[in-house]
Structure formats: structure tokens, C-alpha cells
N, C-alpha and C positions, 0 to 999 in steps of 0.2 A: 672385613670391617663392616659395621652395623651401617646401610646407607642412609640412614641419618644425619648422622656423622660426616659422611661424604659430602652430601646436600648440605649441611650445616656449614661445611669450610669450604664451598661455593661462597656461600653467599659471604660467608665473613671474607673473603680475597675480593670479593666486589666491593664490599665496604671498604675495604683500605685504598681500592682504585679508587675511591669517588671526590667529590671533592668537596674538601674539609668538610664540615658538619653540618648538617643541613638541616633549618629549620622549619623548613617550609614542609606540608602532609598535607598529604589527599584529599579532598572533604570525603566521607563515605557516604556513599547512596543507599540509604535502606530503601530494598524491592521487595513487594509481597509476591514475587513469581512463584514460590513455593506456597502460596495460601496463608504465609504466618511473616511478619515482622523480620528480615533477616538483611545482611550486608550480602551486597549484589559482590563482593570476595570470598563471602562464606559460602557458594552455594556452588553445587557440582551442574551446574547448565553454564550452557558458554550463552554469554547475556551479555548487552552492551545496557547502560542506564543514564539517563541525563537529568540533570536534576534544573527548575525553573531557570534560574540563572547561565545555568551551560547552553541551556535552549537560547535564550536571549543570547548573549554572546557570541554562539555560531550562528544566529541570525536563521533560527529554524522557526517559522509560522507558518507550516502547513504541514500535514500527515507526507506530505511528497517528498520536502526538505530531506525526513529523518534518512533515506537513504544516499545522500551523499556525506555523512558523519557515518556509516554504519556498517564495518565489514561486512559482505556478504549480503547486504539489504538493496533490494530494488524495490522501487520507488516509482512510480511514473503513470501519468494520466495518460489514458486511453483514446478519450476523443476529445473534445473541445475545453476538457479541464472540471469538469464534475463528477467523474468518473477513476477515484483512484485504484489504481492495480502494486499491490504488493507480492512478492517474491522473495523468501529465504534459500537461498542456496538450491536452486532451483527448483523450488516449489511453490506455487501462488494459483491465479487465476489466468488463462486464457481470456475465457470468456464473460463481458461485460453485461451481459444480460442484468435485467433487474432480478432474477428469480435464480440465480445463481450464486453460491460463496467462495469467497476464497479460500486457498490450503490455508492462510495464514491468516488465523484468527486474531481478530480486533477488538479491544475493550476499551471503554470507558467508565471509570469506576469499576472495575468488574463485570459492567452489563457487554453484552455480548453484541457487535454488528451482524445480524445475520445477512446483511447483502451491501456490495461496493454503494449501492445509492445513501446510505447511513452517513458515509465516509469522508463526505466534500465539506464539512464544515472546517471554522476555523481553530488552529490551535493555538488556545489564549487563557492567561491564569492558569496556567498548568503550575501541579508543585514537582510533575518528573514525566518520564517516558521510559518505558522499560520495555526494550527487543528480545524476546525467548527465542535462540535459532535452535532448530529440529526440532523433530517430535516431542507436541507437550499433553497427549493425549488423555495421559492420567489425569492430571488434573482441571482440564482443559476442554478435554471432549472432544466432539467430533470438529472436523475442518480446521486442524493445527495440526496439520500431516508434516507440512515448512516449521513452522512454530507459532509464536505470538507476540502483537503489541500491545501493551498497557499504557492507556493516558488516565495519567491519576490528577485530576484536579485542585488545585489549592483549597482548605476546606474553613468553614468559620472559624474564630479567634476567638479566645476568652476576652481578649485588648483590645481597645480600638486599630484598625489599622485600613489607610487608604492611600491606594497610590492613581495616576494618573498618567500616561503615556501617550504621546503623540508623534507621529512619524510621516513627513513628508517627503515624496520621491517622482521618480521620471514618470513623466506622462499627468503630471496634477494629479499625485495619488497624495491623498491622506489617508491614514491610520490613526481612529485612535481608540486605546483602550485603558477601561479604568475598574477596579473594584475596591468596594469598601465592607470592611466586616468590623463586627463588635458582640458582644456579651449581650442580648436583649434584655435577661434576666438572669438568675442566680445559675439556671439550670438550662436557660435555650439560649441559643448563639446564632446568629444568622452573615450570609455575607451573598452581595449581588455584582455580580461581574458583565463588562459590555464591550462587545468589543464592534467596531465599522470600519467600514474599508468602500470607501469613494472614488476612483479616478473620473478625470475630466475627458482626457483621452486616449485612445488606441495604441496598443505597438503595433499594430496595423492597419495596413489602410487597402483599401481597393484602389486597383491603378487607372481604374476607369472611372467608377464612379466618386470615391474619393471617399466612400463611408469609411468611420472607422471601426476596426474590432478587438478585441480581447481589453474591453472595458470591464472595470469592476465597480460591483455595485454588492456590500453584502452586511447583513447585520445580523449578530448574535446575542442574546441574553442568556444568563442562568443564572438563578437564583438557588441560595441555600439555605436550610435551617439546621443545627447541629442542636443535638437536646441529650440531656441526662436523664435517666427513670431508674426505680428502683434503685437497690445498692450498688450494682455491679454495672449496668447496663449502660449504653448510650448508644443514639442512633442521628441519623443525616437523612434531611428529607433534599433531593435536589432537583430541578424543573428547569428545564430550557427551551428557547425555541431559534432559530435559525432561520433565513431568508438569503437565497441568492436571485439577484435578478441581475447577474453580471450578463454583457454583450461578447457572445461565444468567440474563441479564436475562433479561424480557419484554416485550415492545412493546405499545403500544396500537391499540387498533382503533377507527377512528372513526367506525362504524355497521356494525350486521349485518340482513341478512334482508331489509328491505325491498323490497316489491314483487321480490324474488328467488328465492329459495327457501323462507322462512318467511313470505308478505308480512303475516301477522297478529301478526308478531313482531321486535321491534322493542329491541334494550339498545347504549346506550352507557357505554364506558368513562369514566373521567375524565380528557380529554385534557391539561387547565386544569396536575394533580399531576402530574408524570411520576414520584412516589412510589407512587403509587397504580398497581395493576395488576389484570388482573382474571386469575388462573390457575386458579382450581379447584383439582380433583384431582389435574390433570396431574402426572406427576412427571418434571418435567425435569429434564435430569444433564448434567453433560461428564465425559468419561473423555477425555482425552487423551494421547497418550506418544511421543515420539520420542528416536530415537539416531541416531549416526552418528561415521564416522571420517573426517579426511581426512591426507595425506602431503603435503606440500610441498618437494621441492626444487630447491636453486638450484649454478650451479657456475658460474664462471667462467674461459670462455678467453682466450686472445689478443683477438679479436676479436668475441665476443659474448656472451652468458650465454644459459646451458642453465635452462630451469626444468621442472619437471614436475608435475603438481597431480592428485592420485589421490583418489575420495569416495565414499564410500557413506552413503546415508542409506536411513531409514527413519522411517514415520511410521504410529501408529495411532488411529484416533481411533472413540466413541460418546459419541452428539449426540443427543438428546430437548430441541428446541427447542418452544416457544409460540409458531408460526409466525405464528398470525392474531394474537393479543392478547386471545383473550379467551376464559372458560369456558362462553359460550354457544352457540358455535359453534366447537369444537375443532377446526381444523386443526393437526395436530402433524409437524414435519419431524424425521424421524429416520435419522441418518445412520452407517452401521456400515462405516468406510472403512480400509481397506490400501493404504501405500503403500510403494514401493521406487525409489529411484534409485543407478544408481552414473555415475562421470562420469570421464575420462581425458584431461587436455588438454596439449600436449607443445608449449613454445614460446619460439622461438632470438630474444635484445636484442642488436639491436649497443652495442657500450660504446663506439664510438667516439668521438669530443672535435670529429669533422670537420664537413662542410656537408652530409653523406646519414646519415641514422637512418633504420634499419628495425626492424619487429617481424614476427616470421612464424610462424605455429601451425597445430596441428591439432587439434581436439574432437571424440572418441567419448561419447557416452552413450545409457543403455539408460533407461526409465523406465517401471515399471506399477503401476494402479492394479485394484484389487479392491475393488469398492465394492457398498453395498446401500444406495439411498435411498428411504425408505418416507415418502408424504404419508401421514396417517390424518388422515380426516376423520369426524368426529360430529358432527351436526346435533342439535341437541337441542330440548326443547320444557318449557315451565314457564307455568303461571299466576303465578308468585309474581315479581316484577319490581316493584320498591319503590326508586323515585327513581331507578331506572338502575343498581340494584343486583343484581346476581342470586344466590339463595340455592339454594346449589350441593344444598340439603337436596330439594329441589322440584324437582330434573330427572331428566328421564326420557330413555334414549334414543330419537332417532326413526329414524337409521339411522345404519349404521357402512361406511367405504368404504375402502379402503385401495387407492393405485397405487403398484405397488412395484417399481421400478428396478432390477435385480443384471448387472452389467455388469465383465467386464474387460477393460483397456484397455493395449495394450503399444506403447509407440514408441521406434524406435532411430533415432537422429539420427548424423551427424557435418556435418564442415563444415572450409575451410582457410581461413585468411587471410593477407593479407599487409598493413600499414598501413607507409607511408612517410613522411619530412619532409626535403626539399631545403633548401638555402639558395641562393635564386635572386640574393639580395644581402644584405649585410651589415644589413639592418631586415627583407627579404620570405623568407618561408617559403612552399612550393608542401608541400601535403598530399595525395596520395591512396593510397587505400585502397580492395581489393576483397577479396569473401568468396563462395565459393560454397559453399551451404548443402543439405543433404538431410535428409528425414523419410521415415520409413514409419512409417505409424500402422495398428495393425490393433484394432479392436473386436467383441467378441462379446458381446451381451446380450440380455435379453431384459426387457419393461416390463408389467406385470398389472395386473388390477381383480379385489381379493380384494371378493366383498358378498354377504353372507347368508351366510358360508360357502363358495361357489362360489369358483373363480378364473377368469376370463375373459382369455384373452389378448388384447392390445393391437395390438401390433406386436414384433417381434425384427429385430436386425440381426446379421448374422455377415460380414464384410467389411475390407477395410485398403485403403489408399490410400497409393502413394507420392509425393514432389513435391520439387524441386530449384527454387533460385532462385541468380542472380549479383546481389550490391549491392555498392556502393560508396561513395566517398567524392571530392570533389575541394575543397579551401581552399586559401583563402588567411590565413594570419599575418601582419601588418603591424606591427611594433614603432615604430610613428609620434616617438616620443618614448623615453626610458630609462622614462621611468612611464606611459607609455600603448600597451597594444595594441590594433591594432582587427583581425576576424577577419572571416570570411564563406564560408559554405559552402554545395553543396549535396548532397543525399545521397538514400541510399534504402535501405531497409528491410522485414524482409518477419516475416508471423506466422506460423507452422505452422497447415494447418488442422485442425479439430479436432469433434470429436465429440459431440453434444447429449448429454447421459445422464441428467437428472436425468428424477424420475419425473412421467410423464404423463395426460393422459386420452385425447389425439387422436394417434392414430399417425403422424400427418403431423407431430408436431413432432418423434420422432427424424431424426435424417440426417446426415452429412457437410458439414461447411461448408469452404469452398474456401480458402484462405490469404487476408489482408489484405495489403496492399504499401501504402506512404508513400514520396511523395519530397519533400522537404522542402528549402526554403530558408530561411538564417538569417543573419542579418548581427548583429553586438556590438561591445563593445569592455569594458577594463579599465583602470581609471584609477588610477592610485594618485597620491595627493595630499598635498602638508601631510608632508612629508619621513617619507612612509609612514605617516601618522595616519589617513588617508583612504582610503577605497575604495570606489572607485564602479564597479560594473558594469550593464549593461544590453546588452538583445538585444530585433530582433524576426524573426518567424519567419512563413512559411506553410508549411503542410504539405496535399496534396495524397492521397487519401484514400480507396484504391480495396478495395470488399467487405469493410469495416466488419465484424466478428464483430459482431452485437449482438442483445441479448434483448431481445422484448417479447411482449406479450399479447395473447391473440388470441380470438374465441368459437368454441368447437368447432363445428362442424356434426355431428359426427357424434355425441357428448353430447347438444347439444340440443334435437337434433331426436328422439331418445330419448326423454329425460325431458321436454319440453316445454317446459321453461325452460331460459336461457341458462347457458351451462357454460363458465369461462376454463380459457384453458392457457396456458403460457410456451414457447417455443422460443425458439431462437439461429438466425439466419438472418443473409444478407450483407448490407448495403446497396452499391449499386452504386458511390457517388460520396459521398464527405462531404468538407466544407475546412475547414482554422481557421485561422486566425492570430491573432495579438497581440501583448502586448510584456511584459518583463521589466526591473523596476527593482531594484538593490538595493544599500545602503549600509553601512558600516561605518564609525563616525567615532569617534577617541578625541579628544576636542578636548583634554584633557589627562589629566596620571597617573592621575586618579581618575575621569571620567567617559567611559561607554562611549554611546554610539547607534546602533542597528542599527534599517535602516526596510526593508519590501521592499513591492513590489506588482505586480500583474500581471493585464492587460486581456486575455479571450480570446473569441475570435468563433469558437463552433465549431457547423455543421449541415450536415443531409443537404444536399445540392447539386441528387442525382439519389436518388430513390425507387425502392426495387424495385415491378414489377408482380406480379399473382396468380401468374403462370408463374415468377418468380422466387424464389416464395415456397413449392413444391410445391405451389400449390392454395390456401395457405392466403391468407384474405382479411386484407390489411391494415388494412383499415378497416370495424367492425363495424359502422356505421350501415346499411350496403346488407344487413344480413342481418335478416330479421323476428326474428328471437329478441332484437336487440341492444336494449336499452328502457333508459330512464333513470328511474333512482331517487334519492329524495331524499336521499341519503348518499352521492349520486357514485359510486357500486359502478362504475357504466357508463359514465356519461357522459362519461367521463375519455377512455376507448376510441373513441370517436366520433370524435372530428378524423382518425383513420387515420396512415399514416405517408407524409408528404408532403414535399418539397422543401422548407425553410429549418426545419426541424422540430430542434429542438436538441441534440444528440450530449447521452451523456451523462456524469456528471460532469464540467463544462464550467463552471465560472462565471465569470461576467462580467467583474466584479473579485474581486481578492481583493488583503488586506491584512494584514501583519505587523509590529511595532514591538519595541523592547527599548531602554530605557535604566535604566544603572544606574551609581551612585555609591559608589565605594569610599574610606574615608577614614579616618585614624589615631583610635584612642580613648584610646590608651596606649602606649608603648614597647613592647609585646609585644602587641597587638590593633590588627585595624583592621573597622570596621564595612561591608559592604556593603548598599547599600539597591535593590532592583531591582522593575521594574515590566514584564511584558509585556500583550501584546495583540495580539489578530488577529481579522479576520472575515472570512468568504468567504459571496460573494453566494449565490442560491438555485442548484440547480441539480435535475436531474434522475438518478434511480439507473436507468434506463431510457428506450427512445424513444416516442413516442408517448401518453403514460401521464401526465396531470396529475395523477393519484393519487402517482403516485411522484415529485412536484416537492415537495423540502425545502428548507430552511433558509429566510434567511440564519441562521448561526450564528458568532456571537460569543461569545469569553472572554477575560477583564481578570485577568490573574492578577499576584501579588507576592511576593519572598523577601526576606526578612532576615539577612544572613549576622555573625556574628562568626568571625572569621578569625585565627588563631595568626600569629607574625611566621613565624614557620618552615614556615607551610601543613600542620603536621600534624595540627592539630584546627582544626575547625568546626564549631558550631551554628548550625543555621538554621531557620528559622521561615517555612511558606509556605501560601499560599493559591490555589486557582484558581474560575475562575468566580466572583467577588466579586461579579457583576450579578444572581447568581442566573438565570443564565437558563433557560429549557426548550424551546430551539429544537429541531425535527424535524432532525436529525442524517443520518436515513436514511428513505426508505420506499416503499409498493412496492403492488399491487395487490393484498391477498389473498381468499383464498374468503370472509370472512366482510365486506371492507369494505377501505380503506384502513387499511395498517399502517405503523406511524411505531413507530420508535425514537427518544427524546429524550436531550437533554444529562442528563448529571449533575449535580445540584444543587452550590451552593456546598462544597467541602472545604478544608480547612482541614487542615495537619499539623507537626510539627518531626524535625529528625532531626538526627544527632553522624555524624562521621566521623573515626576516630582512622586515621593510619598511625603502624606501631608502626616500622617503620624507611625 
């Protein structure tokens, strides 16, 4: 029997289960993930899409949010919350450096973030968000080895249209954001969007001094003009500029000094509160500020459309982080960072109606960083230690160290592509696509140990490196049914290599790290069900996993064997061989007008395969147990370090499962209201922020959040009423090995807010 057929009288035995006739459909999300106008159903990539309003409703305002909606997506700030690290199926960044990218390449508008410092702005006015998991190389380029995010912003109006939002919450937080767009003239359109975010006070506080922290303080603009020329054409000019000067969390530290460097000295924070903090003195700050332009246009001929996409950004940023977590032992990261990119990418759609679509481009970009990363560490010393408390009145110091990083970093890339889609029959589409890709990175810096006064040089590097790769792409699209596609592809993908810079102790951990490559296989499909009520997607995937960028932790020898006790450093070095695989569930059901259900989840098996050797590592030893200095202390300082980095050793941010949900109930209250009641949730298993390192193994972390909406008949007003983290939890979020102990950043306690939203037309 022809399995059409078969698959056909599936689904018809599902429609007679269902229940009675369902009127309620899908909205469809068009994504440009392919380069061209298409339904995030019609496309053979396993993609998640949100469209403005689903953002608003799950209550996602910030690039960090999108991973607890997003199988497979990790999500999570790295140090004090300006710093986002994204992960697809175990593929992202390590390392936080300014001069580094992630596997999982970032758009806005199409314009490309070349490094996580881009990334800490707010997400507001958006008209969607579109997650590409695995390799999107062909059309994407370099560093979407994981995949990719698009934030596509709401764009000018022919109409008038303005709305106004405001949203007050725990801690005297306001929100508010507004934009208004209209028609300027016959042929230009403009629209200006603003978004701020104020708190009064801290979800922390120091338990000594009483300051508080993880204040927000942040303002955003962008403006737009959309314009018509010539017959066919039109283009979008759009301009923003960004300011954070929020008051940094600070983390906890879960033991200092023992048996290390103080071994007569010994304070713990209080891990139990994660309100509670221990800062001192310190005076931590964020200064952050970026701008940028970018040009967009489009024309269209006979036979294909012209588009051209022109960007300059800029980003500035000063960072006085509480690195370790605690005022007893001050390690302080302080980050004084310049950045600049511009980017030029020129590329021909065919518009044709036939059985050959192509897309074909070309990408120039320039991108440099100017950076200065200063660790300052102060060891301190005090008799006065009362319950684990330390009374910052009773310290003295015992010594002050400072390694200081000042390095700049310039890489010009470009790259072509060509992506195609055959119709090989009226159901099979034949896909492929190739890209060949160029870097030249050049680095000049130099890395010191200011102590006592003196400066001691380290190591310096003055040096660049060029390197070209060819990837590609080959699928298949299978439209089995009118509502079922099923896909299958395989691919490959490559990362630019890249340059260690943050500051050091051991001059073996500067150096050049070689490029990453993936080649990845994946099979899915799309199901739509229940006369479009339903939608069921699922994928699974292996990806194949060659010279890993990855950071971990290492014991100097040449520190230690100095001072006589054991001394960590961090470098980025390759792994030879890592694999993952797993699977992707995910649903969307409206079983009728008023109730929604949205489940996803997603299983990943991802580790080393093949482990680098000492030769692989420049000398440096993977595994601190063979070195006399490496000892274990009762606080785990060390111990963690000891297993070394070995074959099945677990990639990181990787977990296991992970889980998302969303049901919500919309229902009349009155001829002109209607009440929605809505309830999310998500957990994702534990995983690690680095390799080798049970210090830095966090989570699981779970949040139960709820909104209550009253809804206008007309959608112009709403009040809503929402809460997140209801469980209270104070799950380890992030954490990492530092000088003073294990350092863990926690969840934020239960919040609670309401907020109005008028559009005035």
C-alpha cells in the first residue's frame, strides 16, 4: 500500500478521536530562517518561533527568558547578568571573554552579534523570535555550529499605531515601554520604540553592610524609517542606542581558604538565602552603552530579489564584578571593554512560483575589540568571624595581586553562499547548500602580575592567523500528507578560531585555538492535526564534534611551584572528538477557542569521545591529581579538578532532559472583557558551565510561573497580574571554580508584578 495512504488514515482515525469540530487554528508564524518569507511548518529545520504576543504572554523580556520556552535551548548568564551564554544542544560558548563568539549565532534584524558583550540588551517591540537548532552554516556562516536566534523587530506602519505598557513589580521595579509608528509621507514610514526598567531595590543585600544589589537601572531607544524607491524596491533605516547602569548581583561562595592559601582561615557565605550576600567594600558597578545603524534594502526583479543589509555597531562597556562571592577573599573581575563591528552582506531570492528556488550571497565583515581585563585579588586576614559572618570593620590586608589582560583583537571575515531547493516530485524536495568561509584574526596583547607595586610580565602575544573552510548542506523534504512533513538532513559546520585573552597567571594558558567543525545528522517531522488545532513537531539529531573550543581549569606549575601552594588558572584549549545526540518533542494544541497547551522536552547525551593529551594542551596538565601541589580540601576548592578531562566526561551546558509547559484559559466575563488565566513551567536537569570541574555542576533549576490577564473585546487594554517562581526556589543557576572556593549564582526569589497596556490607536 502506497504510505501515503497509510499516513493519510492516521491522521483521519485521529480526527474522529478528537473532539467534535474544532474551531479554534494556529496563528502561523512566518520565519525568514531560510533567507525568504516562509511558515516556520513549511520548513525542514527543527525551529521553535514566537511570535510578539506569545513573547508577552509567556512573560519573556530578555534573550535569557527564550530558554526556558525552548526545547533544547540554554539560556543563562554567566557573571553578574550582562554577560548572556546560549547553548543548542550542546553547542554554545564556554568562554565569556569580550573577543570570543558563541557556536550559536545571534541576529537582530539579520545583523549578526559578533561577541556575548552585544547581547545584554532589552527585548522589547519585538514582532517574533525564531530558534534554528543545529547547524545553520550555509546560510549563516561561521559560529552557528549549535544553530541560531533571530530577533526580528516590529517594523513602521502605513497607519497610525501606538501603544503604551507599563509594568510594576517586586523590589519597586518599573517597566515601561512604549512605541508609536505612522505613515510620514506617501512613501516613508517611520516608528520609535522606548523601553526602561528602574528598580528602587535589591533582591540582595549584604548581611553586613546592608548595601543592596542586583538593582536595575536600564534604558533603550530605536528608532525607524521604512521608505519606498523606485518601482519595486523598499528599504528600513534603523538606529538604537542602549545604557545599562544596573547594580551587579553577586554570587556566593561556598568555602574559602581551607587548607589553600589561608589554611587557618576559614568563612562561609550563606548559601541556604540567596538574598543574603557577602560584598564588603567592594564597589561594584556596570557602565554599559551601545549603538548602532543598520540599512536594509530590498528590490525586486523579473526573476529574483536584490537585498542588501549594511551595520555598524558599537558597544562599550565597565564591569567591577564580585567574581568569588565573598568580602573575605576579594577576587574582583573588572572588565574595561571596546567594541566595534560593521558588516555588509549582498544577496540575490529567486521569486520564482517553479520546482528550483535558490538564494545566493556574499558577507564582508570587519570586527575589533579593545579590551582591558583586570582579576584583582586580595586575600585578607581577620580574627573577628562570628557565625560565618565577617565584619568587614576587623580586616586587614594580607596581600593585593592583580593579572591584567589589555589586548586588541581585529578579525576580517567574509564568506559566499549558495542554498538551493529542487522539486524532485510533487511531495520530495532535494535541498542543498554550500558556503565557503574566511577569517583572519590578528591579536596583540600583552597579560601582567602587578604585586607589591612591581609589574612582572607574564607572557604577550603579537600574532594573526588565517583559515578558510567549504560546508554544506544535503536534505531531503518529504510532504507525506497535506499536514505532515517529514525532513532529514545532513550537514556541517565550522567556528572561527579564536584567541584566549582573559587575564592569567600561567602563560601557557594564552594561545590560538584552531577552529571547531560539526557534521551533524538529523531526521523530523511536522504534524499538523485536528483541522490545524494541533501541532506536533519532533527531531532527532547526532552531531559529530571535532576541537571543541572549551574552557577549564588547570594548576599552574609555574604559580605553584613559586608560592608553594597550588595556584588555578582557566584557559580555552580544543578537545579532540566530543558527540551528542538526542531528541526534540514539541506541541501546540488549542483543543478549543479558549484553551491553549503548549508542552516541549528534550533528551541530550552530550561528551568528550576522545580527550586531548598534555602535548595537545601546550604542556598544560589536564589532570591535576599527577601534580604534588593538587590536594584536596574540605570545601571542594580541589577536588573537583582531580578526575582530569577524560573520554565520556560531559560537554558543557548539556542537560539531560529538559522540560517546558504552558496552558492557558481564555474566557468571556462580559460583552466587552474576557479573562485569561495562564500557568507556565519548565525545568532543566543539572548540567555543567565547564569541563572537567564538579565545582561548576549547577542546577536542576525549575520555575512555576502564572498570569492573569483581563482582556478589552477590542485588544486595546489589558491588565494583567503575574507571578514567577511561585516554588520559591534557590536553585544554582550558574557556577564555576573560583580563587576563593566554588562560586554559584542563584535563582531569584519568588516575584510577583501587574502591569496595563493601552494602544491609543
Amino acid at each position: 500500500m502506497n504510505p501515503r495512504y497509510n499516513l493519510a488514515a492516521v491522521s483521519t482515525a485521529l480526527a474522529i478521536c478528537s473532539p467534535s469540530v474544532l474551531a479554534a487554528q494556529i496563528e502561523e508564524v512566518m520565519v525568514t530562517a531560510q533567507k525568504r518569507a516562509e511558515s516556520v511548518n513549511d520548513i525542514g529545520v527543527s525551529a521553535s518561533a514566537f511570535s510578539g504576543d506569545q513573547l508577552q504572554q509567556a512573560g519573556i523580556d530578555s534573550a535569557v527568558d527564550l530558554g526556558g520556552q525552548t526545547p533544547g535551548l540554554v539560556a543563562v548568564n554567566s557573571t553578574s547578568g550582562g554577560t548572556p551564554i546560549f547553548a543548542i544542544r550542546g553547542i554554545g560558548l564556554d568562554d565569556f571573554s569580550a573577543n570570543n563568539s558563541s557556536g550559536v549565532g545571534v541576529y537582530t534584524d539579520e545583523v549578526f552579534a559578533s561577541s556575548p558583550a552585544y547581547l545584554g540588551g532589552q527585548l522589547f517591540d519585538i514582532q517574533r523570535v525564531e530558534v534554528l537548532k543545529g547547524p545553520q552554516g550555509t546560510l549563516y556562516g561561521k559560529n552557528t555550529t549549535g544553530g541560531a536566534i533571530n530577533f526580528i523587530t516590529n517594523k513602521p506602519t502605513d497607519t497610525l499605531e501606538a501603544y503604551l505598557e507599563a509594568d510594576y513589580s517586586s523590589f519597586n521595579t518599573l517597566e515601561v515601554t512604549s512605541a508609536v509608528s505612522n505613515a510620514l509621507s506617501d512613501s516613508v514610514r517611520g516608528r520609535l520604540s522606548i523601553n526602561y526598567v528602574k528598580s528602587q531595590d535589591g533582591w540582595q543585600q549584604d548581611e553586613v553592610t546592608g548595601e543592596e544589589f542586583g538593582l536595575q537601572d536600564r534604558f533603550a531607544i530605536r528608532g525607524q524609517l521604512g521608505f519606498d524607491f523606485g518601482d519595486n524596491g523598499d528599504g528600513n533605516l534603523r538606529v538604537y542606542y542602549n545604557q545599562d547602569k544596573s547594580k551587579p548581583l553577586s554570587p556566593d561562595s561556598e568555602g574559602i581558604g581551607d587548607a589553600l592559601l589561608l589554611p587557618d582561615f576559614n568563612v562561609l557565605n550563606s548559601p541556604d538565602d540567596p538574598r543574603k550576600v557577602s560584598v564588603g567594600n567592594l564597589d561594584v558597578d556596570r557602565d554599559e552603552r551601545g549603538s548602532g545603524i543598520a540599512l536594509t534594502l530590498n528590490y525586486s526583479f523579473e526573476y529574483f530579489d536584490f537585498v542588501s543589509i549594511s551595520s555598524w555597531d558599537s558597544y562599550r562597556r565597565d564591569i567591577v564584578d564580585n567574581y568569588d562571592g565573598t568580602a573575605a577573599s576579594t577576587t574582583t573581575l573588572l572588565q574595561d571593554n571596546d567594541l566595534a563591528q560593521w558588516a555588509q552582506e549582498f544577496r540575490l531570492v529567486s521569486n520564482s512560483s517553479g520546482g528550483f528556488t535558490w538564494v545566493a550571497g556574499v558577507n564582508i565583515s570587519n570586527e575589533l575589540v579593545d579590551a582591558v581585563d583586570i582579576f584583582d585579588d586580595s586575600f585578607l586576614v581577620t580574627d573577628s568571624v562570628a557565625n560565618g559572618v565577617l565584619n568587614p570593620a576587623d580586616i586587614s590586608a594580607f596581600e593585593l595581586d592583580q593579572f591584567i589582560s589589555d589586548y586588541e583583537q581585529e578579525t576580517d571575515s567574509y564568506g559566499f553562499y549558495l542554498h538551493t531547493e529542487t522539486s524532485i516530485t510533487d511531495t520530495t524536495s532535494l535541498i542543498v547548500g554550500l558556503r565557503y568561509s574566511y577569517d583572519q584574526r590578528a591579536f596583540k596583547g600583552e597579560d601582567t602580575n602587578l604585586s607589591f607595586g612591581e609589574i612582572f610580565p607574564i607572557v604577550s602575544l603579537d600574532e594573526s592567523h588565517d583559515e578558510d573552510a567549504l560546508t554544506g548542506k544535503i536534505g531531503l523534504d518529504w510532504d507525506a500528507t497535506d499536514n505532515l512533513m517529514v525532513y532529514g538532513s545532513v550537514s556541517t559546520s565550522y567556528k572561527s578560531g579564536v584567541y584566549y585573552g582573559a587575564a592569567v597567571v600561567d602563560s601557557d594558558a594564552w594561545s590560538y585555538i584552531e577552529p571547531e567543525d560539526v557534521l551533524a545528522y538529523e531526521a523530523g517531522f511536522k504534524w499538523s492535526l485536528f483541522d490545524s488545532s494541533l501541532q506536533l513537531n519532533g527531531a532527532v539529531f547526532m552531531l559529530e564534534y571535532e576541537n571543541r573550543q572549551s574552557l577549564f581549569t588547570f594548576t599552574s606549575d609555574e604559580f605553584s611551584e613559586l608560592l608553594g601552594v597550588p595556584v588555578l588558572d582557566t584557559t580555552l584549549a580544543s578537545i579532540p572528538e566530543s558527540e551528542t545526540r538526542g531528541f526534540e518533542l514539541d506541541i501546540h494544541w488549542l483543543p478549543t477557542d479558549s484553551l491553549t497547551i503548549q508542552a516541549g522536552v528534550a533528551y541530550l547525551d552530550a561528551e568528550v569521545t576522545k580527550a586531548p593529551g598534555i602535548d595537545e594542551l601546550r604542556g598544560i596538565n589536564p589532570d591535576p591529581s599527577v601534580n604534588d601541589m593538587a590536594i584536596v580540601n574540605s570545601t571542594g576548592f580541589i577536588d573537583a579538578l582531580g578526575a582530569g578531562l577524560t573520554a565520556g566526561t560531559p560537554l558543557s551546558q548539556a542537560p539531560e532532559w529538559s522540560y517546558n509547559g504552558l496552558v492557558a484559559y481564555e474566557t468571556p466575563v462580559s460583552s466587552d472583557w474576557s479573562l485569561r488565566l495562564q500557568t507556565s513551567y519548565s525545568w532543566a536537569d543539572s548540567q555543567f558551565a565547564q569541563l572537567a570541574d564538579s565545582n561548576a555542576e549547577y542546577g536542576p533549576v525549575e520555575d512555576l510561573g502564572v498570569r492573569v490577564s483581563l482582556i478589552h473585546v477590542d485588544e486595546d487594554l489589558s491588565f494583567s497580574l503575574w507571578g514567577r517562581n511561585l516554588q520559591d526556589n534557590d536553585s544554582v543557576t550558574y557556577a564555576f571554580t573560583g580563587f576563593a572556593g566554588r562560586t554559584v549564582y542563584r535563582q531569584q526569589p519568588t516575584t510577583y508584578g501587574a502591569s496595563v497596556k493601552y494602544s491609543f490607536f
